[in-house]
C-alpha positions as CSV (number, residue, x, y, z in Angstrom):
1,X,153.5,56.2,120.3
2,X,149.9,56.1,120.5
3,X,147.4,58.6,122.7
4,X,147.4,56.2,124.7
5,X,151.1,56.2,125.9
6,X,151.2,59.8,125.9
7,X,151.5,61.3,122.8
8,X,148.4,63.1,123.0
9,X,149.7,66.6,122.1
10,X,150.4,65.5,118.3
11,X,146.9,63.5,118.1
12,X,145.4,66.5,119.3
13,X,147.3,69.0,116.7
14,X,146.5,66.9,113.9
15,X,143.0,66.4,114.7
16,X,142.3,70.0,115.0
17,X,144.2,70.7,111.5
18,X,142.2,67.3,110.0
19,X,138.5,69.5,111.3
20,X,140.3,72.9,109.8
21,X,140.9,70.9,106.6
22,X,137.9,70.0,106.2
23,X,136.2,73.2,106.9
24,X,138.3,74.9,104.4
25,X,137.1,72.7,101.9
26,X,133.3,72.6,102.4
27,X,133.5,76.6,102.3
28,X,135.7,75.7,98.7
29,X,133.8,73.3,97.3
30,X,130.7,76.0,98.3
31,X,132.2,78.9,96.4
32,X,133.3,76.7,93.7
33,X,129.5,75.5,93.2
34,X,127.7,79.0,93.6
35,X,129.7,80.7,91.1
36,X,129.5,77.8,88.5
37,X,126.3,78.6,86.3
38,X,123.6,75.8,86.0
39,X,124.3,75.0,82.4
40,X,127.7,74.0,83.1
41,X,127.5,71.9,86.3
42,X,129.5,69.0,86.2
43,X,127.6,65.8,85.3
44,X,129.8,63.5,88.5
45,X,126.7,61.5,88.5
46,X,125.9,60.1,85.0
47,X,129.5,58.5,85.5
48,X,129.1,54.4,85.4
49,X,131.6,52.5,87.4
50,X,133.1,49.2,85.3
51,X,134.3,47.7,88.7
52,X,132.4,44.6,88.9
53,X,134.4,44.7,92.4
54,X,131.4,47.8,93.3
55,X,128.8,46.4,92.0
56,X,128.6,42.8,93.5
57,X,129.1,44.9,96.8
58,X,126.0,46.7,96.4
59,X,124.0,44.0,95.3
């Protein structure tokens, strides 16, 4: 069923639990970063991506 038709009460429940989610994580992914020290940050952006796929859709 969709919102629409009445099911409104699930949509609702799992749109508050999606905005929990991601609350949670933003406060995990926080934590995580502060207690990291500097010299051993990950390095997510030196990584290259092969797709040719991603980079004809950027160009």
């Amino acid at each position: 069923m969709s919102g629409i038709n009445g099911d409104k009460a699930r949509y609702h429940r799992l749109r508050k639990q999606k905005i929990q989610r991601r609350m949670r994580n933003r406060v995990l992914f926080g934590n995580i970063e502060q207690s990291q020290p500097a010299g051993s940050a990950p390095k997510a952006a030196s990584k290259v991506s092969s797709s040719p796929r991603n980079d004809a859709a950027h160009e």
